[in-house]
C-alpha positions, 0 to 999 in steps of 0.5 A: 437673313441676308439681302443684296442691295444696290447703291448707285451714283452719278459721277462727272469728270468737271474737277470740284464735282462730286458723285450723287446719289440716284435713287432706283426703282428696284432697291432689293435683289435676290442674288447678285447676278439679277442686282448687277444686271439691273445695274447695267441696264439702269445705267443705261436708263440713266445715261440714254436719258441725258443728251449726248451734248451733256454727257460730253460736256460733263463727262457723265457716267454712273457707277452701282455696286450690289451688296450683301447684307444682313436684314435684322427683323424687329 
């Protein structure tokens, strides 16, 4: 069985910085239309949380991928 799953980072454009990895909610999707759309929209969430002040500072951003893969039951 296969399921499509998001992986999401918060990067920054600060030389030396590397990208973290941010938890979400929603973790599982049932197809790749509804994974990139909450990526969107979770980007977002993220983003609209930091002050603006930060961001600029920091050149913040996010970035998400949604993959498939396989589920192995045990």
């Amino acid at each position: 069985m296969k399921v499509i799953v998001i992986l999401m980072v918060m990067c920054s454009t600060t030389p030396g910085t590397q990208c973290q990895p941010i938890a979400t909610p929603e973790i599982q999707f049932e197809d790749m239309y509804n994974c990139t759309v909450y990526g969107y929209s979770y980007s977002e969430e993220i983003i609209s949380e930091l002050s603006p002040e930060f961001v600029n500072k920091y050149g913040v951003y996010t970035k998400f991928y949604c993959e498939s893969r396989e589920v192995v039951w045990v």
